[in-house]
Each structure stands twice: as C-alpha cells, then as structure tokens.
C-alpha positions in Angstrom: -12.2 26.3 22.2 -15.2 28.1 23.7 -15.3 30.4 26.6 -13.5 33.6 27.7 -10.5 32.0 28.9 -7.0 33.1 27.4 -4.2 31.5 29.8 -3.3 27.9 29.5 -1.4 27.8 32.5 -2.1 24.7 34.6 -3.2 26.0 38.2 -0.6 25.4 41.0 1.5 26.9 43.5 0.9 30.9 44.1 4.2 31.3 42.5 2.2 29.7 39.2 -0.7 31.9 39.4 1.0 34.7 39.5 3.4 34.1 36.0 -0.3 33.4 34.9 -1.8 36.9 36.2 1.5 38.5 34.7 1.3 36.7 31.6 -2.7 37.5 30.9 -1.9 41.4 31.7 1.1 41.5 29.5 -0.9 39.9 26.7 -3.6 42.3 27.3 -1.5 45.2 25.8 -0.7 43.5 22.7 -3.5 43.8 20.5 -3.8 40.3 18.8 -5.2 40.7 14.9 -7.2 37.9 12.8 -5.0 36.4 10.4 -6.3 37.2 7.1 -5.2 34.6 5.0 -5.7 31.9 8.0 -5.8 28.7 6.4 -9.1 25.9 6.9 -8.9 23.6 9.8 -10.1 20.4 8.0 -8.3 20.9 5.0 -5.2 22.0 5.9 -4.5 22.4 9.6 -5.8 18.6 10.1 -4.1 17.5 7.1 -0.7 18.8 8.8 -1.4 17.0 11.9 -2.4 13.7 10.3 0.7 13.7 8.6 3.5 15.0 10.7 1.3 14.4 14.4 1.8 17.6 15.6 -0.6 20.2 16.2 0.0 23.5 14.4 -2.4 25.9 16.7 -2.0 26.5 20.3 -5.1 26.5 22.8 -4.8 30.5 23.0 -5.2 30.8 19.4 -8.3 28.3 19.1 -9.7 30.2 21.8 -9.1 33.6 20.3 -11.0 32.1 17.5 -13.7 31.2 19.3 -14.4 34.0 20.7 -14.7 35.9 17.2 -17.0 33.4 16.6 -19.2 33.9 18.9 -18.8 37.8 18.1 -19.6 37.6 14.3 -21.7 34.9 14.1 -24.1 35.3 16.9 -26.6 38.3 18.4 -29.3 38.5 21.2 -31.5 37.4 18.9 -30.7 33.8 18.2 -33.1 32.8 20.7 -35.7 33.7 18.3 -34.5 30.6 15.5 -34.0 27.3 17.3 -31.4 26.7 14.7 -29.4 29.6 15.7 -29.5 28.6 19.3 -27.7 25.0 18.7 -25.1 26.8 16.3 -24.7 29.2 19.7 -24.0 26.2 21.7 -21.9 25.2 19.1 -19.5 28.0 18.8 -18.7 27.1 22.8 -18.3 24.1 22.1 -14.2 23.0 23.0 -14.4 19.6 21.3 -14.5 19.4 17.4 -16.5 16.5 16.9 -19.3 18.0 19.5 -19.2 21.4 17.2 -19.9 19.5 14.0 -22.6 17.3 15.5 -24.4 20.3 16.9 -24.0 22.0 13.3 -25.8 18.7 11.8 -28.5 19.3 14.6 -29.3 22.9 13.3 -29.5 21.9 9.7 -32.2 19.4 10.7 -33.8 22.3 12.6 -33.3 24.7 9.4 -32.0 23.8 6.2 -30.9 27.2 5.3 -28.9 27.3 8.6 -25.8 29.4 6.7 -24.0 29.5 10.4 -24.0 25.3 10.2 -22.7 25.3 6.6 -19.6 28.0 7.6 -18.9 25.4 10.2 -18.6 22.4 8.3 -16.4 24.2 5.7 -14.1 25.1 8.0 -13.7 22.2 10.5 -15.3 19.2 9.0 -14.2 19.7 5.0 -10.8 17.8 4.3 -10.7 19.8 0.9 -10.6 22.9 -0.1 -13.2 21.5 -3.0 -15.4 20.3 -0.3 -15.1 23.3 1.9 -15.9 25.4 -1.3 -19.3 23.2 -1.7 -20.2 23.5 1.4 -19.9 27.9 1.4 -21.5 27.6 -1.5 -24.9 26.6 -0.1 -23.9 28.8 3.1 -24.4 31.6 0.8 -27.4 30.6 -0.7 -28.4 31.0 2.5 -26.7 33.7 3.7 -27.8 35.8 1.3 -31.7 34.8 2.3 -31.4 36.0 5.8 -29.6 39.1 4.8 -32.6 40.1 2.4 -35.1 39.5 5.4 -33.0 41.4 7.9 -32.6 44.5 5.9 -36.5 44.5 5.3 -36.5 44.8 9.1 -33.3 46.6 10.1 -35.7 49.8 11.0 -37.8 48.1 13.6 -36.3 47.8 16.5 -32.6 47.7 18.0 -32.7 43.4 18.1 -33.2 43.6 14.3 -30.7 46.1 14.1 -28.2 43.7 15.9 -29.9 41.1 14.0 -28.9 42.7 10.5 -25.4 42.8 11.8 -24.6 39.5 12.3 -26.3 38.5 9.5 -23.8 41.0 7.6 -20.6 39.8 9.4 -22.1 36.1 8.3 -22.8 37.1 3.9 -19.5 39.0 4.6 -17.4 35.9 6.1 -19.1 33.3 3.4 -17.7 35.5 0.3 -14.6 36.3 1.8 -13.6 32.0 2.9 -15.3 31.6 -1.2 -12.8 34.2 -2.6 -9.7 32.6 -0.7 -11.1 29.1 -2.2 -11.1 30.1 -5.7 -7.3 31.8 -4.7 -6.3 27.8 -3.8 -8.3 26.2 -6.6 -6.2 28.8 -9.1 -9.2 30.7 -10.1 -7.2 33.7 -9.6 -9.3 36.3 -11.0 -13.0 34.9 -10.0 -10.9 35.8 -6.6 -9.8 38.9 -7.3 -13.6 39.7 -8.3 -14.9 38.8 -5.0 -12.4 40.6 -2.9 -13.2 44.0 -5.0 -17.0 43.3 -5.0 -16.7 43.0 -1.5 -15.0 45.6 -0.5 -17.1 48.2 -2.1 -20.4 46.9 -0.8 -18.8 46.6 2.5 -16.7 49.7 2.9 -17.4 50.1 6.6 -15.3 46.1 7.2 -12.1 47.3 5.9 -11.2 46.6 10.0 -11.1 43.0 8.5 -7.9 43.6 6.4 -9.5 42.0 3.2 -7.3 44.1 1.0 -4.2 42.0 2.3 -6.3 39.1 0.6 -6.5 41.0 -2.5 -3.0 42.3 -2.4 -1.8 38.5 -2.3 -3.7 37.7 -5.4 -2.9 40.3 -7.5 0.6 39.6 -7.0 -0.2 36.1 -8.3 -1.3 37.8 -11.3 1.0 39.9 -11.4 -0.7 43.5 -11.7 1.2 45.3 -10.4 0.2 48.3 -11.4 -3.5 47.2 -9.3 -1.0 46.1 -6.4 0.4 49.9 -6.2 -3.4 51.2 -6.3 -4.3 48.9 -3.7 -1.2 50.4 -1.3 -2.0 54.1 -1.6 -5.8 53.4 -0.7 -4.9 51.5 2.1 -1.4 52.4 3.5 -3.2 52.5 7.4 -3.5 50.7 9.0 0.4 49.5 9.2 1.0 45.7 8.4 4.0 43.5 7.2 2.0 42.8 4.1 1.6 47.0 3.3 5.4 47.5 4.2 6.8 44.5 2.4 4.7 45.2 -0.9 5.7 48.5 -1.4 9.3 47.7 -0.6 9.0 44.3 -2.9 7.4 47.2 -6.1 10.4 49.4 -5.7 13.1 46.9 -5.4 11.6 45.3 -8.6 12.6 48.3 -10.7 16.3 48.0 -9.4 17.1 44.3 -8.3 17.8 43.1 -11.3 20.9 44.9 -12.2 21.9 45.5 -8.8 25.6 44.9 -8.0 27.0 45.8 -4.3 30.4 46.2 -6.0 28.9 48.4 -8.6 27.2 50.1 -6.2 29.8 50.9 -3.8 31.9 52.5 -6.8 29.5 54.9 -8.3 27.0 55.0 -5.6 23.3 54.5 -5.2 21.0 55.5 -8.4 17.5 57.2 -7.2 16.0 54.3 -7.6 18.4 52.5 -5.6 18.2 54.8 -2.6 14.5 54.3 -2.7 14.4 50.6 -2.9 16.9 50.4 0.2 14.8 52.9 2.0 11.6 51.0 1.5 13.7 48.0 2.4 14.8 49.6 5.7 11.5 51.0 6.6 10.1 47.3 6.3 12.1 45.4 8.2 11.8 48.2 10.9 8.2 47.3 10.9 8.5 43.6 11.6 12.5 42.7 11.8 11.6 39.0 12.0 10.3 38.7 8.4 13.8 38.7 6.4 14.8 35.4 7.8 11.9 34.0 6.5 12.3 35.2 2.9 15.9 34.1 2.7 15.2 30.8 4.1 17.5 31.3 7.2 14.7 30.4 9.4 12.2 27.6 8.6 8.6 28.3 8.0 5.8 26.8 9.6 1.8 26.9 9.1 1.1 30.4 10.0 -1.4 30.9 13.4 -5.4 32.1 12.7 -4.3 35.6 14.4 -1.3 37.3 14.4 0.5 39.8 16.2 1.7 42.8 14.1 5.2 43.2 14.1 5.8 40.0 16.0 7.1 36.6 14.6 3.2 35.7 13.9 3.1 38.0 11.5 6.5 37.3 9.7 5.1 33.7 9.3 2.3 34.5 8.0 3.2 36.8 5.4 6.5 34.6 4.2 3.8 31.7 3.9 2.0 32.9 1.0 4.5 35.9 -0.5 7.9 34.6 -0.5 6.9 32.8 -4.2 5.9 36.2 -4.9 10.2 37.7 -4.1 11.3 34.3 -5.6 9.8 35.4 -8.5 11.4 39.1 -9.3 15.2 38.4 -10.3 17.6 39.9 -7.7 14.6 41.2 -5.5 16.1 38.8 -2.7 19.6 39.3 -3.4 18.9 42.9 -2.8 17.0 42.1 0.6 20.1 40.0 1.6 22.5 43.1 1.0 20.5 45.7 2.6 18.0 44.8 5.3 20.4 44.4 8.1 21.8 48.1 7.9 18.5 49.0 9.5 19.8 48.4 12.7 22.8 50.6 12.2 19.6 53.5 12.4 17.9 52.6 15.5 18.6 54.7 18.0 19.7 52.9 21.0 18.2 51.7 22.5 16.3 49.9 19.6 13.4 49.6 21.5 13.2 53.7 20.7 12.1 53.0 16.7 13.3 55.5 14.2 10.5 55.4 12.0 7.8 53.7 14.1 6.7 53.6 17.4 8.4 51.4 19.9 7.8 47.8 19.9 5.3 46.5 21.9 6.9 44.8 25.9 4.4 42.0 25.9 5.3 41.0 21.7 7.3 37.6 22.7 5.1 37.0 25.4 2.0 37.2 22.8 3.9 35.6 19.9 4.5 32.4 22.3 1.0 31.8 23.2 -0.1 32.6 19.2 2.5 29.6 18.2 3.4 26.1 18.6 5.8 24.8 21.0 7.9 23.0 18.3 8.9 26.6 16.9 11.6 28.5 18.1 10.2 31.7 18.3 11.9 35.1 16.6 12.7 37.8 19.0 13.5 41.3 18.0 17.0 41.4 17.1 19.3 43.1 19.9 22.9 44.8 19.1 25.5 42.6 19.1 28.4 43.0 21.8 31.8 42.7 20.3 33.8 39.4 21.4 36.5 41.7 23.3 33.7 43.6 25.5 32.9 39.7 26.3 36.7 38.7 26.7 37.4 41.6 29.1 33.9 41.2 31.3 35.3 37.2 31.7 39.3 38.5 32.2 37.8 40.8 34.6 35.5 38.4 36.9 38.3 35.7 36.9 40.8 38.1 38.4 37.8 39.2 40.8 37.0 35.6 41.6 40.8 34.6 42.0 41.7 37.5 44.6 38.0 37.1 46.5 39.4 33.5 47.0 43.1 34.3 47.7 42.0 36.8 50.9 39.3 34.0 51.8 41.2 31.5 51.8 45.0 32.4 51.5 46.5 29.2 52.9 44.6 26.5 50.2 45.4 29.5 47.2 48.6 29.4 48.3 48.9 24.8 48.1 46.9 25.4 44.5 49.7 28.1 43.4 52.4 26.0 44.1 50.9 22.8 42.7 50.5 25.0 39.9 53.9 26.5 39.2 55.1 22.7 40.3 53.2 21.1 37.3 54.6 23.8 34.9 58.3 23.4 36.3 58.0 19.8 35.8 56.5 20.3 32.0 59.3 22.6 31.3 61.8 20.6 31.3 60.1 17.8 29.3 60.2 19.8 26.4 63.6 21.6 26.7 64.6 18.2 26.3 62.4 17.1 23.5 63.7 20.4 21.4 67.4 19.0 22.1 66.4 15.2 21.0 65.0 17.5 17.6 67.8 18.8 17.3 70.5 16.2 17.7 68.6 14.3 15.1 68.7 17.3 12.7 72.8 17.4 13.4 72.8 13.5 12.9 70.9 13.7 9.7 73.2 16.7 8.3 76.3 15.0 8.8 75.0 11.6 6.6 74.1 13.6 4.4 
C-alpha cells in the first residue's frame, strides 16, 4: 500500500510497458478525489471479503490511500517523536498486519500516539463500535498535540508544518467520529460534528465534508438545512450537489406526476424545473441513474472516486438511493425523464451542453479505482438505428461476394450452381407437399 507507485501492471514485453506508460499518463489527467463517505476497512471492507471472498478495493486505490496518508498524517518533523517515526514507517507499510503491529509499537513508545489510534480504527476495528472507541481516545489525543502545536506555530517553519499535520490529524479524528455516530443512528450528534467542524475549519472545505453533512440531513429529513447546505456550497461540482438539488425539486412534483397527464396539458413550472434539474444531473455523471433504479447492481463504493465517472455513481447510490426510495414518485419521475438528456448533447456527446467535456482518461481511471468483478459504466454513446447496421452488413456482403467472384470466378461459379441446385431440388419438394394438402382437403370435403 505504501510507496509512490500507481500502475499494477506486471512488467513484461516492451509492448507491456508501454500500455503501462500510456495507462499512468492517461490517469494522470483525471484528477482522482477522496471518497468522502469511504467506508472502514476492518469493519466493513474486511467484513465483505470474509463473507463473499472477494476483495472490494483494487491495489491503485489502496495505494492512492496511502499516499494521503502519508500526506495528512506525517511532516518533516516526525523525526523529532520516536512514536511518529514508527507510525511513518507504518503508513508505507504494504502489508496490513505489519501496519497494525508497527501502530502497537508507537503506542508503547507514546501513549497518546493519536496517528496509532486512527490506524487501529480504521484497519484493525471489525466494528464500527470498536472503531468509534478507538477515535475516541485518538481524540483525546489529538486534541493534546494540537494545543502544544498552536503554542508553537510562530517559531519556526517545522512547527508551522508541525501544526498542520497535527490539524489534518484533530480534523480526520472528528470527521471518521461524526461518520460513526451517522452508522450507530445518532443522527444529530452527527450532524453536530460536521457543522462544528466545518466552521472551525473553514479553510478544509477541499475535503468535501459538506457531502457528509448533506447525507445526514437527508436522513433527517431537513430539508430545508439540505437547500442551505447547496447554495453555500454549489462549487465545487459533484454528483452528490447535482443529485440533491435535482432530488429537492422533484420532491415538490413527483408525487402527482403523471406522463399522460403531462403530455395533455403540459409541464407545470414546477415540473419544467424538476426535469431541468433532472437533466442537468445526469449530464454531470450519466452513470448514476442506473444505480437508482436498480438496473445496474451496486457494489461497495472505492476510498476515492472519480467525478463524473462510474466511481462516483457508486458511491453516491450507496448511501442516497434510501434517501429517492423515500419521496413518492421521486423515482418514477427519474425513470421518465433522465434519458431525454441525451436528446441535448450536442454531438458529439463528448461536447457537453451544460458542462465541460468529459474527461478521455474517465474509463481508464474508473477501472483502476474498481474491482475486476464489476462491469464498469461507460458514458452512454448514441445509439445507431438497426437499419444503419442492416445496410453497413447488406453492404459488406455484396462487397465481400463480388471481391471473391473476380478472385476466384471459377469456384464462385461451382458454389452458385450448387446453390441454385439445392434450391431447384427443394422446390419441388414442396410444390408437392402443397398438392398432397390439397388433395386431402378435396378428400375431406367430399365425405363430408
């Protein structure tokens, strides 16, 4: 899991290493974001593999995640605590069982090693009860170290880089705590966090904690707090932004909507609305309907996402299809409507209408982000009417034929009669079936 590596390709012929070079310079376009509702690797990504055998991340992902890791949770500094060297190591570290170890070794070093306790929550708690414990005494001790680095923050840039990390750390702890107390059903403790959070931290709203917040207020839902929530933070674009907003205006219409009614008095206001928030959605991400009508299965959603990829449909129909099931006729009205978006685009599609265009590199990134076993969405392409395919095959088998005939014009020729032989001899055969028909017709008239 450690290191800077981000292809998985096994090393081979030249012909190998370069789909590998391709592959690493096509996903270095596609900016790859942190999921932020990514789920706990001991208590539910292990608890999906010990029950079904199959691994839900992919080697890119874990690696992704390692290297944020090492970004948030380390500095230049950690030389200076013995403890926070190990847990350095231990971030590398590919193998879990070497990772948890090496967090046991810094707590012996340091009890109030908040770095070791983040890492047992996440990899070695197989509930989220036990993972909530165990973030509970990180931030006992996170918040410790954060009061000594702000003391110092003014001294010199290695406290100032100290004082970062030890921010990105409190900020982590409180976030994971929030998302346990969203599991546990403690809704509102949750949605107390998030807020608190997010006002002493303005400066982090690059870590998308509103999307948390967003989530859980729909559990509860406010949704008058859910509309606030979008106009304070309608940038950066997301699925979860696009999909809320068109989930709050469909939920004044969906559930009286009839497409019969519709279609004989027209769209009301609020209708035209609804369907436009509805189109500009599945503009943004085009994979995500499938999900929320259950066309597509749904699998455990990947630690980081790609935005506007499949990545992110699966992670957002994870934890907010409840949340349409829930409004009468919200996904009836989804059903109806989402697919004239494509009557918009421009074509190509790859043009956009309302956004810009989609990423080249999307299904390259979305199948390194997820498992093997998933059949991964692409973005939807105009379908070509059957007759354009009938003529295009009419077409090549006339080629074909003549290419052969002037190629070969003495074997066409033994293949054309066989041919017309085999249907002379047929012929026949059922000119006199039809005759045996009728004489048994005639026959059964004249006993009558």
């Amino acid at each position: 899991m450690g290191g800077t590596e981000s292809s998985i390709s096994e090393p081979g012929s030249p012909s190998n290493n370069r789909e590998s070079e391709t592959s690493r310079q096509n996903l270095s376009e596609c900016k790859v974001w942190r999921n932020p509702l990514n789920l706990f690797r001991g208590a539910e990504y292990r608890r999906y593999t010990w029950v079904t055998g199959k691994e839900p991340l992919t080697y890119y992902d874990m690696n992704l995640s390692a290297q944020d890791h090492q970004t948030f949770f380390t500095c230049d500094t950690d030389f200076l605590r013995p403890s926070d060297t190990v847990m350095q190591k231990a971030w590398r570290e590919r193998n879990p069982p070497a990772r948890i170890k090496a967090a046991y070794q810094a707590l012996e070093l340091n009890n109030d090693c908040a770095t070791a306790y983040v890492l047992l929550a996440e990899e070695e708690a197989t509930t989220i009860v036990d993972a909530e414990r165990l973030f509970k005494q990180a931030l006992k001790a996170g918040e410790t170290i954060y009061r000594r680095s702000q003391q110092c923050q003014h001294q010199s840039p290695q406290h100032e880089a100290q004082l970062r990390r030890d921010t990105n750390v409190l900020v982590y702890i409180k976030r994971r705590l929030a998302m346990c107390a969203r599991k546990l059903g403690r809704i509102r403790e949750a949605v107390k966090i998030m807020r608190d959070l997010m006002k002493e931290f303005p400066p982090l709203t690059m870590l998308n904690i509103h999307e948390n917040l967003l989530e859980s207020l729909l559990e509860l839902q406010a949704y008058a707090d859910v509309q606030a929530v979008l106009a304070k933070y309608d940038v950066p674009k997301s699925a979860a932004i696009c999909y809320t907003a068109a989930l709050l205006k469909t939920r004044t219409v969906s559930d009286k909507f009839s497409p019969e009614t519709a279609s004989r008095r027209g769209l009301s206001t609020a209708e035209i609305n609804a369907v436009e928030a509805i189109h500009r959605a599945v503009e943004f991400n085009p994979h995500v309907p499938k999900y929320l009508l259950e066309m597509k299965s749904l699998i455990l959603p990947p630690e980081h996402i790609l935005k506007r990829g499949d990545s992110e449909a699966i992670a957002y129909a994870f934890f907010h299809l409840q949340h349409w099931k829930r409004i009468e006729g919200a996904l009836h009205l989804l059903q109806c409507t989402w697919e004239g978006t494509f009557r918009m685009i421009p074509y190509p599609l790859e043009k956009g209408h309302l956004f810009y265009p989609y990423p080249s590199c999307t299904e390259t990134a979305d199948r390194e982000l997820l498992p093997s076993f998933h059949h991964v969405s692409v973005y939807p392409k105009k379908e070509i009417p059957f007759f354009i395919h009938f003529t295009a095959g009419l077409c090549s088998s006339t080629a074909m034929i003549a290419f052969l005939t002037h190629q070969f014009p003495e074997i066409m020729g033994v293949f054309a009669k066989a041919v017309l032989g085999f249907s002379c001899l047929q012929a026949p055969s059922v000119s006199e079936q039809n005759t045996q028909d009728l004489k048994s017709e005639a026959l059964g008239v004249s006993s009558g």
